[in-house]
CHARMM-style PDB file with segment names, atoms N, HN, CA, C and O in Angstrom:
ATOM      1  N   UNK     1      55.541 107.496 156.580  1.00  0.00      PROA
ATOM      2  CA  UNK     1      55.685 107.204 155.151  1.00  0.00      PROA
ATOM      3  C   UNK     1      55.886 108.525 154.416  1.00  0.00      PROA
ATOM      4  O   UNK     1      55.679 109.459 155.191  1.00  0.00      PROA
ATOM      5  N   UNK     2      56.161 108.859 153.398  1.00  0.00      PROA
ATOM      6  HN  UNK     2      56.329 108.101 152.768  1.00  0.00      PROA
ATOM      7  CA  UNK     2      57.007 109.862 152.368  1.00  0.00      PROA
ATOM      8  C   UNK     2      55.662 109.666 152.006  1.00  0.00      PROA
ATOM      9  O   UNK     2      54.847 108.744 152.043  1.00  0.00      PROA
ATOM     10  N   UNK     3      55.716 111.293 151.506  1.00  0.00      PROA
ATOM     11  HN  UNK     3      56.378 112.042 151.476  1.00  0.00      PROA
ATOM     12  CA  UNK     3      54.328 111.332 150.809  1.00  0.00      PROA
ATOM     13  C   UNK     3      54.502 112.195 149.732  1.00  0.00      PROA
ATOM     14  O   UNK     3      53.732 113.148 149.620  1.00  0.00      PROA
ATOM     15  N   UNK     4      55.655 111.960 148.679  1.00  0.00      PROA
ATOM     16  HN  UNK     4      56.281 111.186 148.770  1.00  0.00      PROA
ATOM     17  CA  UNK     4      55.677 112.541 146.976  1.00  0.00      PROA
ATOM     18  C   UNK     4      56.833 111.452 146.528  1.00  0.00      PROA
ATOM     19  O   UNK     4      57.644 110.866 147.245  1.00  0.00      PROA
ATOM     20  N   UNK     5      56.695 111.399 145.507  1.00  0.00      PROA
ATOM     21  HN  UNK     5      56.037 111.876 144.924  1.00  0.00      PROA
ATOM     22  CA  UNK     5      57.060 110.732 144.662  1.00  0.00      PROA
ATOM     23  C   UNK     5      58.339 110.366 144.861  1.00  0.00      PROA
ATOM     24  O   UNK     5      58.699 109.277 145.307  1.00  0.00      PROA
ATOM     25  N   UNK     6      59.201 111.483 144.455  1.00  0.00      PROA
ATOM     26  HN  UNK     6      58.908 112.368 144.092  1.00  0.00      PROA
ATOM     27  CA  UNK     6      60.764 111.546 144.272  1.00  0.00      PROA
ATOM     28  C   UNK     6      61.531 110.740 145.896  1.00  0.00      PROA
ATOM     29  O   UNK     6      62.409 109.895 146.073  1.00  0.00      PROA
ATOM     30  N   UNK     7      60.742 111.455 146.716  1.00  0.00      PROA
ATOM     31  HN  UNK     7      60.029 112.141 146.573  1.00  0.00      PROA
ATOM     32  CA  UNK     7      60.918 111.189 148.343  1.00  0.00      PROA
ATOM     33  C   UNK     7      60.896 109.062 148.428  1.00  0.00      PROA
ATOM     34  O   UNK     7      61.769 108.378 148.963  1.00  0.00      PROA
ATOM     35  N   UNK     8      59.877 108.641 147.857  1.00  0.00      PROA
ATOM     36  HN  UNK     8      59.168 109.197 147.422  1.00  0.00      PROA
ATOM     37  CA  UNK     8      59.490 107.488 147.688  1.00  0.00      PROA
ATOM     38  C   UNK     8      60.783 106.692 147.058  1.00  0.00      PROA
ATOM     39  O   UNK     8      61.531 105.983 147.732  1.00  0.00      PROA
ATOM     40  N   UNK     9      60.884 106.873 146.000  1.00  0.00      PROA
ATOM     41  HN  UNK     9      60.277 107.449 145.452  1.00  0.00      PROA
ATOM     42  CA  UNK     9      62.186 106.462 144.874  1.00  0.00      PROA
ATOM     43  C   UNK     9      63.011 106.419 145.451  1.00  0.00      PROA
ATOM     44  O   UNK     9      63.507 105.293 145.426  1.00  0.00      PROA
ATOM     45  N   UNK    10      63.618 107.228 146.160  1.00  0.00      PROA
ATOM     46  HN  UNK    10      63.215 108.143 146.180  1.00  0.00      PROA
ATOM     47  CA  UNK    10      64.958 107.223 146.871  1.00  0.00      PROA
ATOM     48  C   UNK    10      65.188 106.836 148.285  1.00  0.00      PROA
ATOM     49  O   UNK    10      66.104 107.052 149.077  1.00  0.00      PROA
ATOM     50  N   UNK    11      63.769 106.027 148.362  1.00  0.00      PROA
ATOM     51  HN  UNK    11      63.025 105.852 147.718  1.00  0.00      PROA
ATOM     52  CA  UNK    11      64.161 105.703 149.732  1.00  0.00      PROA
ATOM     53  C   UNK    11      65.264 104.299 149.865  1.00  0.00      PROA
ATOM     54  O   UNK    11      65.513 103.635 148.859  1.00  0.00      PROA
ATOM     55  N   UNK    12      65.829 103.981 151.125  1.00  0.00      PROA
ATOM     56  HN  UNK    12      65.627 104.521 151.942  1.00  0.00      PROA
ATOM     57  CA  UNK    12      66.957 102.758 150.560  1.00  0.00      PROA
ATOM     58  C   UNK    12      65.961 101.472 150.387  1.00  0.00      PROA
ATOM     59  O   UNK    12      64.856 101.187 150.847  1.00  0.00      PROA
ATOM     60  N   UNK    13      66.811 100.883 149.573  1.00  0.00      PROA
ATOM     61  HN  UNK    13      67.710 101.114 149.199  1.00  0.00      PROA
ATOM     62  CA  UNK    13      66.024  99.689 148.677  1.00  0.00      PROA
ATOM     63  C   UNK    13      65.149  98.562 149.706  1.00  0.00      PROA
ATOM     64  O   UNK    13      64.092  98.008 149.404  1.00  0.00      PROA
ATOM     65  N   UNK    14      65.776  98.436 150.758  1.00  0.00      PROA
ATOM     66  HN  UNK    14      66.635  98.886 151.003  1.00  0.00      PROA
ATOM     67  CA  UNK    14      65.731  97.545 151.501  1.00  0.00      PROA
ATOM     68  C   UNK    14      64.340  97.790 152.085  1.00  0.00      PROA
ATOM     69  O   UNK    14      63.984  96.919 152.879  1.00  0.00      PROA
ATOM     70  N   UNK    15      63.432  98.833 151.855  1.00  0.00      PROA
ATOM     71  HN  UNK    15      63.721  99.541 151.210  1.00  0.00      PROA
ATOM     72  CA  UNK    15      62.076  98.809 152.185  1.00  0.00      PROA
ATOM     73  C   UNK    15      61.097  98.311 150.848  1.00  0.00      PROA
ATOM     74  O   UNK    15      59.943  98.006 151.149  1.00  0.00      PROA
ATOM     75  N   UNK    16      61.347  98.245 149.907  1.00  0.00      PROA
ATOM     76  HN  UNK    16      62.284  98.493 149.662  1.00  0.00      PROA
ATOM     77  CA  UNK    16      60.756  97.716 148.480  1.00  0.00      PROA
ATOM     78  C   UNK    16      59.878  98.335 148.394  1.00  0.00      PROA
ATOM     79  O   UNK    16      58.762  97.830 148.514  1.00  0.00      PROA
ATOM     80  N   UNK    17      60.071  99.851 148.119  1.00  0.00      PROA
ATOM     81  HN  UNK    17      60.978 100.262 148.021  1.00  0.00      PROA
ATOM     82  CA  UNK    17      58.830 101.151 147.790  1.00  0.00      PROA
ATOM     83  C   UNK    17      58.893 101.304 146.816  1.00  0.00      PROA
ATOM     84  O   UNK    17      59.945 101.104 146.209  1.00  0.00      PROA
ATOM     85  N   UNK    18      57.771 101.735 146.223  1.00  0.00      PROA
ATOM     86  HN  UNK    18      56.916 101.898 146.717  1.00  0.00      PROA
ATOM     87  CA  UNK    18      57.314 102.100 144.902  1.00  0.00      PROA
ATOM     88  C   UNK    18      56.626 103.248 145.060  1.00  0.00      PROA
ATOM     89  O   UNK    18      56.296 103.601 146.193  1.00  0.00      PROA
ATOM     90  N   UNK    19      56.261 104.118 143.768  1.00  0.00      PROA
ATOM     91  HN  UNK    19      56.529 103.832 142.848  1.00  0.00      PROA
ATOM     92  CA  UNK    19      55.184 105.042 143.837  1.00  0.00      PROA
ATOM     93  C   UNK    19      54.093 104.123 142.801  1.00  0.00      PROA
ATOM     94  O   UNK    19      54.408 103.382 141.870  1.00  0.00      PROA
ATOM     95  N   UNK    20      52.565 104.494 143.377  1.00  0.00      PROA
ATOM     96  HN  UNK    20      52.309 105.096 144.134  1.00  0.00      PROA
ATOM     97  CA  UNK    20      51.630 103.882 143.088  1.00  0.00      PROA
ATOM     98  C   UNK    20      51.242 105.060 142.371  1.00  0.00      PROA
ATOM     99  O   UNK    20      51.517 106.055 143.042  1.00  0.00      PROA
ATOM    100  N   UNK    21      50.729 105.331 141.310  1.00  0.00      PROA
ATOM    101  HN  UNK    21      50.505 104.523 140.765  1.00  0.00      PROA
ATOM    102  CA  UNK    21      50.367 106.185 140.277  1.00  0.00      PROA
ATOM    103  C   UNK    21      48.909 106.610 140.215  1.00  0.00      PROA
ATOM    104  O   UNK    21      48.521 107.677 139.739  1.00  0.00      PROA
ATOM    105  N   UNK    22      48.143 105.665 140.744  1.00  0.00      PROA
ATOM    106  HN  UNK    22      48.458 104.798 141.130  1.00  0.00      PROA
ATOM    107  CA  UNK    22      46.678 105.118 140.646  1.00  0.00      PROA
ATOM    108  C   UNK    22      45.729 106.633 141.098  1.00  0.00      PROA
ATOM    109  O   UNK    22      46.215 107.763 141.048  1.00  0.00      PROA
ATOM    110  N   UNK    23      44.286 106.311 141.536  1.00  0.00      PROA
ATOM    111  HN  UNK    23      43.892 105.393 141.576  1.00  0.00      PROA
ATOM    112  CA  UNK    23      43.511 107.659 141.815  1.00  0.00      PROA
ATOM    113  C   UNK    23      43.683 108.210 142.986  1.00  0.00      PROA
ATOM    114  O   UNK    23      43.066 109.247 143.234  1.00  0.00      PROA
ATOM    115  N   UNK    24      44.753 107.507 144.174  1.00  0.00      PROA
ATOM    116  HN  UNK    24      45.254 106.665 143.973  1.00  0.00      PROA
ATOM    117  CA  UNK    24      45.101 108.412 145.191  1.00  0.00      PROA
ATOM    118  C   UNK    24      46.908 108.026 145.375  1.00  0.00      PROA
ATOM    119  O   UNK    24      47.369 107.220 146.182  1.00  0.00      PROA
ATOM    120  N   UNK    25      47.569 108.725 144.538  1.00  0.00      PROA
ATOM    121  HN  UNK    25      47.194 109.380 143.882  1.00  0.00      PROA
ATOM    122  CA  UNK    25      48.785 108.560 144.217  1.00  0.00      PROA
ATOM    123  C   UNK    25      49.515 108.198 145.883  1.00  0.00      PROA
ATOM    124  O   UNK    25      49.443 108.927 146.872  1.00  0.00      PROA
ATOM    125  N   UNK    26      50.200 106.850 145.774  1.00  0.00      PROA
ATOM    126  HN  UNK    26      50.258 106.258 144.970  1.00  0.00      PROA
ATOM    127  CA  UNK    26      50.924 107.003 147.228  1.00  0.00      PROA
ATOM    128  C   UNK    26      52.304 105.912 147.020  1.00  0.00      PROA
ATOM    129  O   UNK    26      52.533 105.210 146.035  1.00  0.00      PROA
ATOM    130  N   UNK    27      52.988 106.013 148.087  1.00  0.00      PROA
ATOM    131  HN  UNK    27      52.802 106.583 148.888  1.00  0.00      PROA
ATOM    132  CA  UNK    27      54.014 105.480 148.468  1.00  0.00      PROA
ATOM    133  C   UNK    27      53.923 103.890 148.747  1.00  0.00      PROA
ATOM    134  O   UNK    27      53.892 103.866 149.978  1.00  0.00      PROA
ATOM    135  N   UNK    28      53.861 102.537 148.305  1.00  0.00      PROA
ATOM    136  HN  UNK    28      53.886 102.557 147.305  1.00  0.00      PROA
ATOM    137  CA  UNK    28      53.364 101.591 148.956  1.00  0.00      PROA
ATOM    138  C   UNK    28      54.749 100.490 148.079  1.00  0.00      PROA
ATOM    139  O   UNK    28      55.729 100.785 147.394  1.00  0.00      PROA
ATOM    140  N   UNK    29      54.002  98.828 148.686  1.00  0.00      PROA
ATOM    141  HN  UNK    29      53.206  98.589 149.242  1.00  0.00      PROA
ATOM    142  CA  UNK    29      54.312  97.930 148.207  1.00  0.00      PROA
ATOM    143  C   UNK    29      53.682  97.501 146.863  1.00  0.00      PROA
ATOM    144  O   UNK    29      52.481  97.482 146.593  1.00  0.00      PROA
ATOM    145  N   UNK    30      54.998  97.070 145.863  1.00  0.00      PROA
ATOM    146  HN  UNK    30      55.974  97.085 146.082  1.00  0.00      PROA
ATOM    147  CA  UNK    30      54.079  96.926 144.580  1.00  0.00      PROA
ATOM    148  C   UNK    30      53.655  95.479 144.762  1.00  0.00      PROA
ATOM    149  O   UNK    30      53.672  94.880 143.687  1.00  0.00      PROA
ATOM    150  N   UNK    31      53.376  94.924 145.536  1.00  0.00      PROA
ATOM    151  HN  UNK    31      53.362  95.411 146.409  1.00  0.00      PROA
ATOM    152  CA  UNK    31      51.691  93.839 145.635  1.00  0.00      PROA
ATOM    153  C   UNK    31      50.834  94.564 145.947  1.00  0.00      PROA
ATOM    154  O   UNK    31      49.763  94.015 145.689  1.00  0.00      PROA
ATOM    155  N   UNK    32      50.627  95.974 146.572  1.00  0.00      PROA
ATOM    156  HN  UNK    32      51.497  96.419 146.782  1.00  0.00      PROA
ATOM    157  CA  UNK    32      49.394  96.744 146.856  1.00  0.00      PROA
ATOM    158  C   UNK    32      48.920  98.179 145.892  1.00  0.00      PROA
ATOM    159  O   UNK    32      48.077  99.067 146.026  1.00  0.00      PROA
ATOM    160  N   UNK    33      49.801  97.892 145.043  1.00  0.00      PROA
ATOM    161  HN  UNK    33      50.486  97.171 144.934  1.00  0.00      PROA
ATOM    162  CA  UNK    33      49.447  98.254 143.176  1.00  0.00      PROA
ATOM    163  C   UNK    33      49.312  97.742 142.101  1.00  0.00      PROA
ATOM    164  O   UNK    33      49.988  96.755 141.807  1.00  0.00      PROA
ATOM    165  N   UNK    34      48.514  98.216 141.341  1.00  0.00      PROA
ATOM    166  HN  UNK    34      47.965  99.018 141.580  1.00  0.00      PROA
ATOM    167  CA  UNK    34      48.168  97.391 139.775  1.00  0.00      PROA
ATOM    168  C   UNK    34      49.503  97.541 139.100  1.00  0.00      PROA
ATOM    169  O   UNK    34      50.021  98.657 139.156  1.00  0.00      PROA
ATOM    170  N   UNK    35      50.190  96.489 138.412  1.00  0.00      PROA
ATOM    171  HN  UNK    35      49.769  95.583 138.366  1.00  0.00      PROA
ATOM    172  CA  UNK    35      51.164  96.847 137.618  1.00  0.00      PROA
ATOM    173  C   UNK    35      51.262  97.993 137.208  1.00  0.00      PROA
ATOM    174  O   UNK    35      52.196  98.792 137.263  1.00  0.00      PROA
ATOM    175  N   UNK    36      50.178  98.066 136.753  1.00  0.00      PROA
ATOM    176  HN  UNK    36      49.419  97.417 136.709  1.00  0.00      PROA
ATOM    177  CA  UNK    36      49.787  99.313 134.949  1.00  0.00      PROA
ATOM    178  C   UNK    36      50.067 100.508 135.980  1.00  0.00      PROA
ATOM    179  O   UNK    36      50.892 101.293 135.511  1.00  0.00      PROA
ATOM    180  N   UNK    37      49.683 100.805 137.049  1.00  0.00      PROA
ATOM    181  HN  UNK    37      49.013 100.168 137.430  1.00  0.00      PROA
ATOM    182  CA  UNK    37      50.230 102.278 137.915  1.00  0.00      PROA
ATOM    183  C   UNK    37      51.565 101.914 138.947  1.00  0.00      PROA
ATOM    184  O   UNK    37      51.695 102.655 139.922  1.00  0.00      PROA
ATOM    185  N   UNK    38      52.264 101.129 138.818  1.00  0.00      PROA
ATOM    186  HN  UNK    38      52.159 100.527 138.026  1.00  0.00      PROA
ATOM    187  CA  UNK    38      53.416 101.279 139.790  1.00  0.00      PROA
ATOM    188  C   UNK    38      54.763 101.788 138.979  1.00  0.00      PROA
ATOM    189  O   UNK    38      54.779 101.886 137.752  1.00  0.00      PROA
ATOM    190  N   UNK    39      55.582 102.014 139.593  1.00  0.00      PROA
ATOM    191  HN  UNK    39      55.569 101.934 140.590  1.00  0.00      PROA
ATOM    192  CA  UNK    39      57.107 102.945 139.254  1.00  0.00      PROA
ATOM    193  C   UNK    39      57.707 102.422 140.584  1.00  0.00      PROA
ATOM    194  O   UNK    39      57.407 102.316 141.773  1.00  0.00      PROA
ATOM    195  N   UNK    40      58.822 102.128 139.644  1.00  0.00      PROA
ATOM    196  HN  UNK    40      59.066 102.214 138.678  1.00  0.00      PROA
ATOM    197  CA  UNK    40      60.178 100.874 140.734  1.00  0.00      PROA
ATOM    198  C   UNK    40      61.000 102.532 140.943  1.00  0.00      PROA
ATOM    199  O   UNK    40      60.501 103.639 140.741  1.00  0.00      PROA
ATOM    200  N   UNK    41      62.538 102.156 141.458  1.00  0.00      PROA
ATOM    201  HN  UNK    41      62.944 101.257 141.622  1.00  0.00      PROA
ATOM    202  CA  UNK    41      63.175 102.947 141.733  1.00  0.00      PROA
ATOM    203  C   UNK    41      64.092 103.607 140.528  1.00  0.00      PROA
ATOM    204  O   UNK    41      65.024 104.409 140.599  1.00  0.00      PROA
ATOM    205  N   UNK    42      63.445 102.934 139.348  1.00  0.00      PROA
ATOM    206  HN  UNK    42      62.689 102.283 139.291  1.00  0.00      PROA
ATOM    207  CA  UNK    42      64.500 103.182 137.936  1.00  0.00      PROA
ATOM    208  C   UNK    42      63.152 103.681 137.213  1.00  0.00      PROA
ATOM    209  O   UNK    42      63.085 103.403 136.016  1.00  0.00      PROA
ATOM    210  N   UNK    43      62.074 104.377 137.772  1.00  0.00      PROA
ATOM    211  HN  UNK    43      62.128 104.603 138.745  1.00  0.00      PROA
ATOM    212  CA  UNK    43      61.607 105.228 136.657  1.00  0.00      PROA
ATOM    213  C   UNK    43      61.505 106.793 136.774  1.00  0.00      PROA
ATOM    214  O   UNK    43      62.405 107.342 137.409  1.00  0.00      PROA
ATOM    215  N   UNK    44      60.658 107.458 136.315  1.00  0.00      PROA
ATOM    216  HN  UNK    44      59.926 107.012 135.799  1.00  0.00      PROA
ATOM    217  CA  UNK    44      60.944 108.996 136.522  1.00  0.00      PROA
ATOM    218  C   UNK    44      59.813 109.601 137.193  1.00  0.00      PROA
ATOM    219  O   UNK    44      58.734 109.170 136.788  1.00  0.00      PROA
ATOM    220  N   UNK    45      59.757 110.419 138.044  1.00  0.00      PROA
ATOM    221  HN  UNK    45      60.634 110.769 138.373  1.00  0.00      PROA
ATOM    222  CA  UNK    45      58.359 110.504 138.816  1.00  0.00      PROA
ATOM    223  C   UNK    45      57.477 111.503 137.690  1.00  0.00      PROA
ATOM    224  O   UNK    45      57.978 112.215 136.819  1.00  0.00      PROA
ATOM    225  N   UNK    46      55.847 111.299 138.031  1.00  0.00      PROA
ATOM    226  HN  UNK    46      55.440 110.720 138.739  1.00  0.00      PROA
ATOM    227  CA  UNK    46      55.247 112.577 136.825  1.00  0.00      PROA
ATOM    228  C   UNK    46      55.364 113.969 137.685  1.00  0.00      PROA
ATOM    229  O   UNK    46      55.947 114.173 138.750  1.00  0.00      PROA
ATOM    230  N   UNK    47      54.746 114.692 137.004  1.00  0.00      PROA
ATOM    231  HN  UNK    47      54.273 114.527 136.138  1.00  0.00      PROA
ATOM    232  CA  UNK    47      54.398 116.009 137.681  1.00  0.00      PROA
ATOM    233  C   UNK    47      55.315 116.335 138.655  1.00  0.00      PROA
ATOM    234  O   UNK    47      55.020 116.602 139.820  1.00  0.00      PROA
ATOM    235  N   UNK    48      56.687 116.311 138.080  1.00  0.00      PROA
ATOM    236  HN  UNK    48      56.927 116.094 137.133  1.00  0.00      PROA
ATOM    237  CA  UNK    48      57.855 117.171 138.820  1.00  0.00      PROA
ATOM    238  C   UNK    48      57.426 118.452 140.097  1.00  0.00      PROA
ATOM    239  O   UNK    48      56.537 119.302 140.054  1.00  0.00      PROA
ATOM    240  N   UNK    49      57.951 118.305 140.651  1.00  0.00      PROA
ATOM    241  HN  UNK    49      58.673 117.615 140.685  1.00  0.00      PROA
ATOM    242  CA  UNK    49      57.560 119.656 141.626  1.00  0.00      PROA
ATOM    243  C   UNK    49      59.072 119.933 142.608  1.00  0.00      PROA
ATOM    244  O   UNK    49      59.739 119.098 143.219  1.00  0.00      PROA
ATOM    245  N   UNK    50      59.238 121.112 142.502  1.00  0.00      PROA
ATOM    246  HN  UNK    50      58.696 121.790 142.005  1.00  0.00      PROA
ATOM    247  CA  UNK    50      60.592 121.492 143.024  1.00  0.00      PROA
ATOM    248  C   UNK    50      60.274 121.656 144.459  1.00  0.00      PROA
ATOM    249  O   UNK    50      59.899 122.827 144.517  1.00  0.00      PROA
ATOM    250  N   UNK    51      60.211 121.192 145.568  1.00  0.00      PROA
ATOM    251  HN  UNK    51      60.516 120.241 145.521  1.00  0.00      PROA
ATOM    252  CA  UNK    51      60.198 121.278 147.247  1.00  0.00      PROA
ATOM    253  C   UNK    51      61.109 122.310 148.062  1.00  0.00      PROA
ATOM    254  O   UNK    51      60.849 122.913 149.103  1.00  0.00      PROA
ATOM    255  N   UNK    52      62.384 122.326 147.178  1.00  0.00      PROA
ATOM    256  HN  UNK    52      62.595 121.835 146.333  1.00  0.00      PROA
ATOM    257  CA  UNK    52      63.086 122.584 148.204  1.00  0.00      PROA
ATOM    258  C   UNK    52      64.431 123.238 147.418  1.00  0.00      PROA
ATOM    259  O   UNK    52      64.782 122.583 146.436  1.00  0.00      PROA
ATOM    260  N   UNK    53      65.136 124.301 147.683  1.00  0.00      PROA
ATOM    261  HN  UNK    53      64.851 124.833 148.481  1.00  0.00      PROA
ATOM    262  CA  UNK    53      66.836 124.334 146.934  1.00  0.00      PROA
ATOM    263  C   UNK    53      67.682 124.600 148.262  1.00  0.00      PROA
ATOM    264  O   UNK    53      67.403 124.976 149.401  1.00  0.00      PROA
ATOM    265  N   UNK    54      68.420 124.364 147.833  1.00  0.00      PROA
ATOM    266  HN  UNK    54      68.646 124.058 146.908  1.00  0.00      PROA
ATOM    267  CA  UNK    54      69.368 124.038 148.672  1.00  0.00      PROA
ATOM    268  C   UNK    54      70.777 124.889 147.974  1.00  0.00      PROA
ATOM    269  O   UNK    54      70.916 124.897 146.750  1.00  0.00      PROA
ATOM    270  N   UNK    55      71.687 125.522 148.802  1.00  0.00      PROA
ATOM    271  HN  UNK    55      71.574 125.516 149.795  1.00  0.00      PROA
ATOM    272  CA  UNK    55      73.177 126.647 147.983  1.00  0.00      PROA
ATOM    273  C   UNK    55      73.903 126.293 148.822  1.00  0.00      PROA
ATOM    274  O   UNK    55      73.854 126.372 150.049  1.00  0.00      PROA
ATOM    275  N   UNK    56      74.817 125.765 147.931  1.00  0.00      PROA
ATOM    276  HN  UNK    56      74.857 125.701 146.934  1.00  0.00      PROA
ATOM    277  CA  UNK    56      76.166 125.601 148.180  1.00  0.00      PROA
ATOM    278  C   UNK    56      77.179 126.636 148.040  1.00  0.00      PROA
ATOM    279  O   UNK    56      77.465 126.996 146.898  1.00  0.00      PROA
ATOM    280  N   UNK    57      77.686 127.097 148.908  1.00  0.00      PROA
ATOM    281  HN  UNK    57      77.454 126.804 149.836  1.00  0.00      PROA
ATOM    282  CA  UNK    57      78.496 128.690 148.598  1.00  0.00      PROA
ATOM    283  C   UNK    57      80.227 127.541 148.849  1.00  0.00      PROA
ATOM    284  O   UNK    57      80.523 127.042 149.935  1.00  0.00      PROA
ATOM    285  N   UNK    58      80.974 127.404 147.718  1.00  0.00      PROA
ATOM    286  HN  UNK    58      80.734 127.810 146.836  1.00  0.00      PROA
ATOM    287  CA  UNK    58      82.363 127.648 147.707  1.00  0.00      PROA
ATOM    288  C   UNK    58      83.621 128.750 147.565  1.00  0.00      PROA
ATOM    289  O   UNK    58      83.786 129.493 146.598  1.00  0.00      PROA
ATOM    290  N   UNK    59      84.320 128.690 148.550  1.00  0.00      PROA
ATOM    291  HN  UNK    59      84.186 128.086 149.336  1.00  0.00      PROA
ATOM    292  CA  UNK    59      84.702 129.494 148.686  1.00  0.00      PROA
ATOM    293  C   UNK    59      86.646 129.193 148.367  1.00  0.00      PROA
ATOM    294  O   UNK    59      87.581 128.657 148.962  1.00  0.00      PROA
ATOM    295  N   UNK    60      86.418 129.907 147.104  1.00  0.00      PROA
ATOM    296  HN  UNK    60      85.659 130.342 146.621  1.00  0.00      PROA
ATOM    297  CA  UNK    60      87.993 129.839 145.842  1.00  0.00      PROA
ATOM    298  C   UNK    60      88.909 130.945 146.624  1.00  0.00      PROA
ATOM    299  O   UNK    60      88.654 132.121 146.882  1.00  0.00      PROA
ATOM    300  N   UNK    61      90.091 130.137 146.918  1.00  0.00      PROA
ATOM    301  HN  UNK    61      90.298 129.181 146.709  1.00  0.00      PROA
ATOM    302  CA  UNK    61      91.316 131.091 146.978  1.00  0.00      PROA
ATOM    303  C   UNK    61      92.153 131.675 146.154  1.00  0.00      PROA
ATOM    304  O   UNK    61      92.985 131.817 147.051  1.00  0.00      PROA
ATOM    305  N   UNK    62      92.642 132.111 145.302  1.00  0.00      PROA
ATOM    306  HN  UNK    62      91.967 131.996 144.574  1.00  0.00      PROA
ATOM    307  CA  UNK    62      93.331 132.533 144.572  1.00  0.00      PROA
ATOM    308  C   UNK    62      94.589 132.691 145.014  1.00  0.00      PROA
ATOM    309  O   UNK    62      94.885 133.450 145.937  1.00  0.00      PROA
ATOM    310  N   UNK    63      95.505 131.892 144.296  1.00  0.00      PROA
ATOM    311  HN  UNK    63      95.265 131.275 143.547  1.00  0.00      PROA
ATOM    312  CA  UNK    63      96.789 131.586 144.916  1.00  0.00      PROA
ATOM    313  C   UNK    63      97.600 132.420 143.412  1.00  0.00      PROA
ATOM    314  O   UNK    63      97.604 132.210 142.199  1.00  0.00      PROA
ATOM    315  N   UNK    64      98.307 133.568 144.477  1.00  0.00      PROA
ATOM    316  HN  UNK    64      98.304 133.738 145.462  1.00  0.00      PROA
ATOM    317  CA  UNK    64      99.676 133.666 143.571  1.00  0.00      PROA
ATOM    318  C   UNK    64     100.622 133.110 142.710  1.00  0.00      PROA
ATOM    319  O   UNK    64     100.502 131.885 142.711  1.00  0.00      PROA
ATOM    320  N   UNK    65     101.230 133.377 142.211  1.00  0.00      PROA
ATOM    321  HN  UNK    65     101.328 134.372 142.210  1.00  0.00      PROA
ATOM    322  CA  UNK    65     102.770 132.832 141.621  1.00  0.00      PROA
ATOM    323  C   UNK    65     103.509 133.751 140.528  1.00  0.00      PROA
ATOM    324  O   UNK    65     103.165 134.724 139.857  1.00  0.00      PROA
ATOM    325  N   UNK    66     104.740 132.956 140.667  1.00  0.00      PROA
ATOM    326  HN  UNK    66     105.020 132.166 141.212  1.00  0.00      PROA
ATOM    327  CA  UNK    66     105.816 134.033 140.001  1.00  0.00      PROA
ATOM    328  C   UNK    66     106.506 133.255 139.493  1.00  0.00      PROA
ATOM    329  O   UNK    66     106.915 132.429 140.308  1.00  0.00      PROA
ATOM    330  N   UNK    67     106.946 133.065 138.238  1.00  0.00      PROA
ATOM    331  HN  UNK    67     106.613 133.736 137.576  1.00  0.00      PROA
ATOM    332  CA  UNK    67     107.261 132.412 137.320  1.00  0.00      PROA
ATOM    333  C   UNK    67     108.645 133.528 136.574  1.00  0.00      PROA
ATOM    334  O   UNK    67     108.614 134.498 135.817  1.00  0.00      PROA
ATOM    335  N   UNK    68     109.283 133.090 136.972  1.00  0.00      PROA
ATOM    336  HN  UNK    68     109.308 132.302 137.587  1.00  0.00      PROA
ATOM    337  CA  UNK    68     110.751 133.936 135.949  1.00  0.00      PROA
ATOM    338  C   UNK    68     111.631 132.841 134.688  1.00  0.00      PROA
ATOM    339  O   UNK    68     112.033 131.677 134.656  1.00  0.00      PROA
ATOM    340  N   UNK    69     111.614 133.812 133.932  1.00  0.00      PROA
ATOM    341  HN  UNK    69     111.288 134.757 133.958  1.00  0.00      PROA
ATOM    342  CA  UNK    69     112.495 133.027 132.632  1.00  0.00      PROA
ATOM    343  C   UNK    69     114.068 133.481 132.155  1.00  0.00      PROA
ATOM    344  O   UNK    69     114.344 134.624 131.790  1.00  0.00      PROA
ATOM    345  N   UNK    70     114.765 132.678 132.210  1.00  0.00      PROA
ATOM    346  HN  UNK    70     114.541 131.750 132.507  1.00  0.00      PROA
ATOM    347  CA  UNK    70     115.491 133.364 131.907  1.00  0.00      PROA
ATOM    348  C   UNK    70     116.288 133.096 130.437  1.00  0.00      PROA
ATOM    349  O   UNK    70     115.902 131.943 130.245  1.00  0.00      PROA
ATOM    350  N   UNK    71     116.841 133.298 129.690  1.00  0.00      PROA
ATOM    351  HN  UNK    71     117.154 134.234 129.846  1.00  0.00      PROA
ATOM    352  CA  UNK    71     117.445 133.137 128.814  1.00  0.00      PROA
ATOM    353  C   UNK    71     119.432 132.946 128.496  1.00  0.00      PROA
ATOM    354  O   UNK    71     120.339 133.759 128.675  1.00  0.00      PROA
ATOM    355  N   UNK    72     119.448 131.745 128.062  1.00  0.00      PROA
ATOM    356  HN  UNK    72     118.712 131.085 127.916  1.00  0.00      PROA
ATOM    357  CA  UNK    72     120.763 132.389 128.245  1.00  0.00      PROA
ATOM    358  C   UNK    72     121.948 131.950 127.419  1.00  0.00      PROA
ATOM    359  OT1 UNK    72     123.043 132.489 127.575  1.00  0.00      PROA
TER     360      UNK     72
END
C-alpha cells in the first residue's frame, strides 16, 4: 500500500483509494473512513511535501537558414 497522500490519489481508479485524513492518516477504502476525514481522487492532499524532482534535460538544435531577397 502507498503510504502519502499524493501517491494514494493517483493510484488507478479501479482500486477505489482514498486518503483517510483521520488520527493515523492512511491510504484505505472510503467504507473504512468517516466521511468528515476522507479525500476522493478530485481533492487536494494537506501538508504538501516534495519527495522527489525529477530533470528533464532537452536538447535544442539550432537550425540555420538563408533567406535572400531580391528586388526587381
Amino acid at each position: 500500500m502507498v503510504t502519502n497522500c499524493g501517491q494514494c490519489l493517483s493510484m488507478d481508479p479501479e482500486y477505489e483509494c482514498g486518503w483517510c485524513v483521520g488520527a493515523s492518516p492512511t491510504c484505505s477504502l472510503q467504507t473504512l473512513c468517516p466521511a468528515s476525514d476522507w479525500l476522493d481522487r478530485s481533492a487536494v492532499c494537506p501538508n504538501h511535501q516534495i519527495l522527489g524532482v525529477r530533470v528533464a534535460i532537452m536538447q535544442v538544435c539550432k537550425v540555420s537558414s538563408h533567406i535572400s531577397l531580391s528586388t526587381g
